[in-house]
N, C-alpha and C positions, 0 to 999 in steps of 0.2 A: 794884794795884786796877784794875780794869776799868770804864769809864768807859760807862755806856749812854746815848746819848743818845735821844729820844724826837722826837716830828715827823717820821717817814722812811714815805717808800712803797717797799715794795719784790714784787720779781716777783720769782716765780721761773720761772729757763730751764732748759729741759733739752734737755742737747745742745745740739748746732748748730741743728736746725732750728727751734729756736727764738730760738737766740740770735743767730746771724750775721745773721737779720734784724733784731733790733732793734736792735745793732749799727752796723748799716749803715744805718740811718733814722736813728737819732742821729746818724753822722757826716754824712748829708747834711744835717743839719740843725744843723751845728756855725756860729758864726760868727765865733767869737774863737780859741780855743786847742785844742786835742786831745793828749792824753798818750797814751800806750800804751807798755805794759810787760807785755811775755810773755817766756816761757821759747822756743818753738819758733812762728815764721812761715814756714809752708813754700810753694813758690809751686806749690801744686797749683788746685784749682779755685775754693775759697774764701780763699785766699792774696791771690790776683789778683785776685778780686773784690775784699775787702776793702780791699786795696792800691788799687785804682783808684777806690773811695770816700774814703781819704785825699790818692789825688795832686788827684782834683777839690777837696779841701775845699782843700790847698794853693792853688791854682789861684784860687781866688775869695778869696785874704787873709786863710785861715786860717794861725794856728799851730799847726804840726805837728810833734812831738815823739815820736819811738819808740825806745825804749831795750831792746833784745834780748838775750836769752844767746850771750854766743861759741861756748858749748857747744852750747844745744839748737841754735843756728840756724847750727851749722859746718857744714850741707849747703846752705844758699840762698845763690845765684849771687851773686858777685859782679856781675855784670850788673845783675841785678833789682835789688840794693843803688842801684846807679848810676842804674837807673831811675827812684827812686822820689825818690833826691839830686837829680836832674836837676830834677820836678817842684819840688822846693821843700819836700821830706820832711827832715826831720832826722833819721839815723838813726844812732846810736852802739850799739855791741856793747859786754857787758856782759863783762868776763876775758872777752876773746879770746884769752889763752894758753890751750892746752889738749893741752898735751903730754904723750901719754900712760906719759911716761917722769919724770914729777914728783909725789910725793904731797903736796906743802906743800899743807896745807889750805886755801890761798886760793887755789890749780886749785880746789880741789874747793867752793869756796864760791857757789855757781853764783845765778841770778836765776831763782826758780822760781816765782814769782806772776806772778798775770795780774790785772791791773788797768789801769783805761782811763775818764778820767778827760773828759767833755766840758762848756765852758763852765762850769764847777763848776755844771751842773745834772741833769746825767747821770751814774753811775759804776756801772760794773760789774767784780767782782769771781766770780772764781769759779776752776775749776782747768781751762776750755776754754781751750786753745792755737787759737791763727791757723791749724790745720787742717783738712783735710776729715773728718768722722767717718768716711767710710770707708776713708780712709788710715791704715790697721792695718797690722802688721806679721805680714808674710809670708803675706799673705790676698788673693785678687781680691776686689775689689769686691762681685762677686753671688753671693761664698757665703757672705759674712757680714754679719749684721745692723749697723748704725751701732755705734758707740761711742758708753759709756753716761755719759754727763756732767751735770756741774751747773755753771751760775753764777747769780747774781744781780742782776738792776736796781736801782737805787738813785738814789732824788730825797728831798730833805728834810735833815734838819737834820745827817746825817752826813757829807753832803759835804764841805765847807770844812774836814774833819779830816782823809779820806781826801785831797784835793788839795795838803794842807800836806805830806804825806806824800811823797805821788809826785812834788810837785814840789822834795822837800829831797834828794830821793834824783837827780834829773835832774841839778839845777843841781852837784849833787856830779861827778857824771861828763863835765857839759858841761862846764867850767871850761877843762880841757888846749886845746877844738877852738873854732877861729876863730867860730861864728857867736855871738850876743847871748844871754845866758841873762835869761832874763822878770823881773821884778820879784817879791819875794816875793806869796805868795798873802796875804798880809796888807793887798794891796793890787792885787789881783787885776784885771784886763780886763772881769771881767764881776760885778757886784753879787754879791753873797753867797746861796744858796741859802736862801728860806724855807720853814721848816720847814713840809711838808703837814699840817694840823691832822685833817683828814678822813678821814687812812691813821695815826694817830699808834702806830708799831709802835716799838718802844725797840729800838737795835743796838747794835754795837761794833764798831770796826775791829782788828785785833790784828796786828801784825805777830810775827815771829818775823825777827833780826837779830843779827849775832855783836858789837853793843856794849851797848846800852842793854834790847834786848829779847830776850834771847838765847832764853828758855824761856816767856818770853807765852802762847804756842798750848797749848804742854803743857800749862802751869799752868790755862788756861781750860778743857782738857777735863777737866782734873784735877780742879778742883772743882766743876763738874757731875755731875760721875761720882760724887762723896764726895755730893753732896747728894739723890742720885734718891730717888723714892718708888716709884717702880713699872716704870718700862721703860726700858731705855739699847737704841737702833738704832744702829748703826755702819756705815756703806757706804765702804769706802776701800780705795782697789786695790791699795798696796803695806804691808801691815802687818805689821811685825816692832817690836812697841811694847816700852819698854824696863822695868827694873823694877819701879819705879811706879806708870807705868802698866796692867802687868798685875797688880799686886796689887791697884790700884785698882775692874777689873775685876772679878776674885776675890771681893773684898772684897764689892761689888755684889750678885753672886748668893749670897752666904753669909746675905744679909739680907734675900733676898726677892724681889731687883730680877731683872725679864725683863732678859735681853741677849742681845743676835741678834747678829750680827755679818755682813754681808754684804760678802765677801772674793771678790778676785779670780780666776777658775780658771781663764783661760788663762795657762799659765806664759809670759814674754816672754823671760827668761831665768833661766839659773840659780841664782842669787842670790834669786832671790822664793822658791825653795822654803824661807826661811830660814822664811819665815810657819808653816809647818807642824809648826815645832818646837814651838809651845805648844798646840795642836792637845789633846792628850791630857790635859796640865793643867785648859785650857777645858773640854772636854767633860765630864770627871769630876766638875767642878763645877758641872752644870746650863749651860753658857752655850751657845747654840744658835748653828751654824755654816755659812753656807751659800756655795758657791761658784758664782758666777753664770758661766757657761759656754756663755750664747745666742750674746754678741758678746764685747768685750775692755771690760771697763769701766775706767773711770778716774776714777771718784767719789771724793771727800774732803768727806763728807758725814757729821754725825748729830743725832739727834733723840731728846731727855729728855725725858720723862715729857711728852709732847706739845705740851711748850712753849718749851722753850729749845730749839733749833736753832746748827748751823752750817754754811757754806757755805766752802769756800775753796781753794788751791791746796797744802795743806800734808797731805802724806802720815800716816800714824803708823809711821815710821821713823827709824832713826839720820842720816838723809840730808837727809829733812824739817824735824826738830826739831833736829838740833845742827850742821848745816852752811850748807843753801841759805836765801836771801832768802822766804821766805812769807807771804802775808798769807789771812786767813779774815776773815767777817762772824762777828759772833753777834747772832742773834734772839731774844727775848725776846716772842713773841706766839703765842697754839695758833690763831689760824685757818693760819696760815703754817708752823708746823711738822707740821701737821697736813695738809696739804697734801704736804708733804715723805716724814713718813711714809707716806702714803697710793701717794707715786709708789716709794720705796722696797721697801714689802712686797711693790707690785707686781712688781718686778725678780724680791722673794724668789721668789714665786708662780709665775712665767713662764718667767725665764730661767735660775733657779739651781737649785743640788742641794743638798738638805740631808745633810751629813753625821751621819749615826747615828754613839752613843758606840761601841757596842759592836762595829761593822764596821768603825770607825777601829782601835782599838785588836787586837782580832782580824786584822786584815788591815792591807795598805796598806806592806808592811815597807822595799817600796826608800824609799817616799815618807819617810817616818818616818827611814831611812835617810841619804837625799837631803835632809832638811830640820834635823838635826844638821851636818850636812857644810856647807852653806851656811851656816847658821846658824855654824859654825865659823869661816867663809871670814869671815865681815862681824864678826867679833868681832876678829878678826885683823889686819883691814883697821882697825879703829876705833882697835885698840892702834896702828899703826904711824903714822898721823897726830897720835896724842897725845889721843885722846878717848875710850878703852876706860874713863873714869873715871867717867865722866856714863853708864854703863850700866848 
């Protein structure tokens, strides 16, 4: 049962240039505690900024707390690591094993949420990583547009849920390493977040976690999706959804429901062509397809019948939903998802291509090809860890 609470203000960011500022106005503006939890901190331009926002907040007697992927952040220096330790940063790697010669699922269980948690009166959540948007892969800088992102600000009554969270999950990993872990947030540094009466928008925190919340995320889009009246939007850059969920979708358009899907179209790697395998299922059934191909997006984002919303760091893939650490909002209010869809269609409008049924299926044959074959590879990959079951 998904728990919504009500009294929360929330923004929405998009991208970086929205978000690393406010970001970095909250942490200047921290005085007790600071969490942060990403998947990838890399020490490009906004790395080092934001890094030198946290060693100042150390610096003047804050608690600084950063708990990272050993995976996403097996390219940042040890140096900077040392740098930031030196200031007074606490900084713990989340499975630093990461040998490419092991498939036990807890390598592969990776910390793929970004959540960041200030004075339990700030928290943001969303799927932007600590890097620069034009730190794409295998792109200069000025021949492509930013990466296309979403997260969320968050003040009001969902706070003291999201901090019990990030801080059960710190104090979990701090335990082995010499320095003091915080008192529970039960009893927290700084009063308790009261609820904004004046924004009172209803949310949810959701994680996705291999004990207690294994399938949350799923389940929550799942009955969303079972419940639409009239429009389901989807913007998420790696989607290869499992059966359920693409019945769920099915099921959607056989009844009426608009569904757009706005899908990633520069390929990063090989394995993304797996998306393409349901391609021809979708389109047959009315669901409309578009590949945003301006910049490289990396949205995990959608938006129900203009009023339920979600924001988060959780893919709809085998990787997102039955392996890594995730966390998404959900929203409950249309001027805000309404907002959401509006930045969305834009994307559709601007930077994407819409795929016709009859040019897919007519044409497209290596893609088609290419998207069987990958789509093969990750079925394969899913049997040999022990999870081909849950598909």
């Amino acid at each position: 049962m998904i728990n919504f609470i009500g009294g929360n203000q929330i923004q929405l960011l998009r991208s970086g240039t929205e978000y690393f500022p406010a970001l970095e106005a909250a942490i200047e503006s921290a005085a007790h505690e600071i969490y942060v939890q990403s998947y990838i901190f890399q020490e490009d331009v906004i790395g080092i900024r934001i890094g030198n926002a946290l060693m100042r907040a150390a610096h003047r007697g804050v608690i600084v707390n950063v708990l990272l992927d050993g995976f996403g952040c097996k390219d940042l220096a040890k140096e900077y690591v040392k740098t930031l330790e030196k200031a007074g940063v606490r900084v713990i790697f989340y499975r630093p094993k990461i040998s490419p010669w092991s498939f036990k699922k807890n390598r592969l269980r990776r910390l793929h949420h970004k959540v960041i948690v200030i004075d339990n009166k700030i928290g943001f959540v969303g799927g932007i990583n600590i890097i620069d948007d034009f730190n794409v892969p295998n792109q200069k800088p000025n021949n492509v547009p930013p990466r296309v992102d979403y997260a969320v600000k968050i003040e009001g009554g969902l706070l003291p849920i999201i901090l019990a969270r990030v801080h059960n999950l710190w104090r979990r990993m701090a335990w082995p390493h010499t320095f003091t872990v915080l008192a529970s947030p039960s009893q927290p540094n700084t009063a308790p977040a009261k609820p904004i009466l004046s924004a009172n928008i209803e949310a949810a925190f959701v994680l996705r976690d291999n004990v207690l919340h294994r399938h949350d995320i799923e389940d929550a889009y799942l009955e969303a999706i079972r419940a639409a009246k009239s429009e389901i939007i989807i913007a998420n850059a790696y989607f290869v959804p499992g059966r359920k969920f693409r019945r769920a979708l099915l099921d959607a358009a056989k009844r009426g429901v608009t569904v757009k899907l706005l899908l990633q179209g520069r390929m990063e790697y090989f394995l993304m062509f797996a998306t393409h395998a349901f391609y021809s299922e979708f389109l047959r059934n009315g669901i409309e397809i578009y590949e945003y191909r301006k910049s490289f997006m990396h949205s995990k984002v959608a938006v129900i019948d203009s009023y339920w919303s979600t924001v988060g760091s959780s893919n709809i893939d085998p990787f997102s939903l039955l392996l890594a650490r995730e966390a998404n909002v959900l929203i409950k209010d249309s001027t805000f998802s309404t907002t959401l869809r509006a930045d969305i269609i834009a994307s559709m409008q601007t930077g994407a291509f819409y795929i016709p049924a009859q040019a897919w299926v007519n044409g497209n044959l290596m893609k088609r090809t290419a998207s069987w074959l990958a789509f093969g590879v990750v079925r394969l990959f899913l049997g040999i860890i022990g999870q081909s079951s849950e598909q």
